[in-house]
C-alpha positions in Angstrom: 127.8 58.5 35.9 131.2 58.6 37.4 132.4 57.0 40.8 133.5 60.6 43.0 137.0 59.5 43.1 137.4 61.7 46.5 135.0 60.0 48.9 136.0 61.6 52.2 135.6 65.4 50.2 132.9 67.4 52.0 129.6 67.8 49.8 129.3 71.5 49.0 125.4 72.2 48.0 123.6 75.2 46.8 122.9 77.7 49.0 119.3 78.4 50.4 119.5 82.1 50.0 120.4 83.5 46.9 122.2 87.2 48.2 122.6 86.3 51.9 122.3 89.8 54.2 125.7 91.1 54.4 126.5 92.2 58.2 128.2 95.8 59.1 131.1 95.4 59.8 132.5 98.4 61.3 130.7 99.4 64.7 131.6 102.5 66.2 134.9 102.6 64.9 136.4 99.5 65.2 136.7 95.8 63.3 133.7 93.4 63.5 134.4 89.9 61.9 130.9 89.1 60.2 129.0 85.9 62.2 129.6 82.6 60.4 126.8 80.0 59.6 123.9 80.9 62.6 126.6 81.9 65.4 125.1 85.8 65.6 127.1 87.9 67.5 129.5 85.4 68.4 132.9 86.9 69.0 135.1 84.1 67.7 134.5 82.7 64.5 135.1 79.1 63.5 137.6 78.5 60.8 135.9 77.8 57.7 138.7 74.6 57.1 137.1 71.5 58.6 140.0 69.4 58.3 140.5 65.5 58.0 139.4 63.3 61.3 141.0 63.2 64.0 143.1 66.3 63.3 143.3 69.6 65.0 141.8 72.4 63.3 143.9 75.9 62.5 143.2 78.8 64.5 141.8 81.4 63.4 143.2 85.0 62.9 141.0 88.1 63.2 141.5 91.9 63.4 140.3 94.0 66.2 140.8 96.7 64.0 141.0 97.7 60.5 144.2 97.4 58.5 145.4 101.2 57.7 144.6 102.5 54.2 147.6 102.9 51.9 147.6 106.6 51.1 149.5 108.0 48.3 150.9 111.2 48.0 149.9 113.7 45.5 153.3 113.9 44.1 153.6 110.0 43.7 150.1 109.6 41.6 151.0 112.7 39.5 154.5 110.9 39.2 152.1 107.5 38.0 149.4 109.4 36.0 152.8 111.2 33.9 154.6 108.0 33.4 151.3 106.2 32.1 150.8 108.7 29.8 154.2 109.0 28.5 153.9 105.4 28.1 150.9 105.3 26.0 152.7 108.2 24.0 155.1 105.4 23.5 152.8 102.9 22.6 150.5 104.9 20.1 153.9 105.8 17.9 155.4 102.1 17.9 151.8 101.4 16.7 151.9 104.4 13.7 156.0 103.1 12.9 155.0 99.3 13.2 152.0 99.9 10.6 154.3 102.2 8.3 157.0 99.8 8.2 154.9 97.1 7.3 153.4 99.6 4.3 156.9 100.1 3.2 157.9 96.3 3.3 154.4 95.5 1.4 155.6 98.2 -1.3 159.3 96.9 -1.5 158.0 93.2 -2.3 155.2 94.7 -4.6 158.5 96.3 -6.5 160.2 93.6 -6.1 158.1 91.2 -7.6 157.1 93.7 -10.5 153.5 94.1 -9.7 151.4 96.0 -12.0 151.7 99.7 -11.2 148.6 100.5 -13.0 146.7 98.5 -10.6 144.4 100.5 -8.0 145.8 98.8 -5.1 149.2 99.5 -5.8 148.7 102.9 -6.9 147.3 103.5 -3.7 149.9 101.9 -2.1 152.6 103.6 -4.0 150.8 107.3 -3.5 150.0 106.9 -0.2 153.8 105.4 1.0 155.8 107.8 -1.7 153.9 110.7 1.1 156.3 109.4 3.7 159.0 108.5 1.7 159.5 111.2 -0.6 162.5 112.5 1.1 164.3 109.7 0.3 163.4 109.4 -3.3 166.5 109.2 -5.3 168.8 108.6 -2.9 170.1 105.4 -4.4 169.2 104.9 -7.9 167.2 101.7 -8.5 168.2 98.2 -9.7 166.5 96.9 -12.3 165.8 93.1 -12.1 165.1 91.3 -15.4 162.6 92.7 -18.2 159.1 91.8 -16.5 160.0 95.9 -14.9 160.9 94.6 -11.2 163.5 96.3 -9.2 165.3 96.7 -5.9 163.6 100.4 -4.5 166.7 101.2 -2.5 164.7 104.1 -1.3 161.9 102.2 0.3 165.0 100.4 2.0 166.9 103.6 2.9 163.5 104.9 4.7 162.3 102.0 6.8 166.1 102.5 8.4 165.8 106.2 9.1 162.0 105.8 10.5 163.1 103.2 12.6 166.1 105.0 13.6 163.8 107.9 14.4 161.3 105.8 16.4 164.2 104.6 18.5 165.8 107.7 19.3 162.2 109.1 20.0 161.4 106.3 22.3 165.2 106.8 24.2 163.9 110.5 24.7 160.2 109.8 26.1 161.5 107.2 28.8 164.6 109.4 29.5 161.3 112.4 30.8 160.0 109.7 32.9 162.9 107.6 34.5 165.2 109.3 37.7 168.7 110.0 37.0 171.1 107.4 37.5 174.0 108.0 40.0 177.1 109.1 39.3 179.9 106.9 38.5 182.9 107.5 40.3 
């Protein structure tokens, strides 16, 4: 076992009660600070800091009364509850564009590298991409890369720009619904 390498540190033991009774602490209306360690009822609490010999201890600060409750208007959490969903709107299409993209770059490097295109995975890879990027089929004709039947898909290329371009202007439009106009420059 160790040496405690802070001697003068107060021993903190387990406590003899496991849930201690917790005290009310509003009475008729106004602030109670709960008794501390056996002083029941007493009106000024000790400060829990015990503090090194021989110097004074902090005072201690207590309400007579509750702190206000922070109230919000109806306008302001409407104003919260629109901006947090606009922002998840955000967040679930970077999520769809993000996984597409990544599709698309998987089948450009597939192409690239002259997979199979007989193989089930890149069948279903082709089919289920060539969905989203049929409009740009043809575009750009292909370039062929050696005999092995590899090529650039300038296509694939071409699509991953305009969906991301999409995604962008998309985005610029949600947050434009949600943020306050700016001031005019003059």
């Amino acid at each position: 076992m160790q040496p405690n390498p802070f001697p003068e540190d107060m021993k903190y033991g387990q406590p003899t009660e496991p849930n201690p009774p917790t005290p009310q602490y509003l009475q008729e209306g106004q602030y109670v600070s709960p008794p501390y360690q056996g002083q029941q009822g007493s009106q000024y609490a000790p400060s829990p800091y015990q503090g090194q010999p021989g110097q004074p201890i902090p005072p201690t600060y207590q309400y007579t009364n509750p702190p206000p409750p922070v109230q919000q208007s109806s306008a302001m959490s409407e104003e919260s509850s629109r901006r947090y969903t606009i922002g998840k709107i955000i967040d679930f299409i970077r999520w769809i564009i993000v996984a597409l993209e990544l599709l698309f770059l998987l089948r450009f490097v597939l192409e690239l590298i002259g997979a199979d295109p007989n193989n089930i995975f890149a069948q279903f890879l082709y089919k289920f991409t060539g969905f989203f990027l049929y409009p740009f089929l043809g575009i750009v004709p292909d370039t062929y890369i050696g005999k092995n039947g590899a090529f650039i898909d300038w296509s694939t290329l071409v699509g991953m720009a305009v969906y991301g371009i999409l995604y962008w202007i998309l985005r610029l439009f949600l947050r434009t619904t949600v943020s306050r106009p700016e001031e005019p420059i003059e």
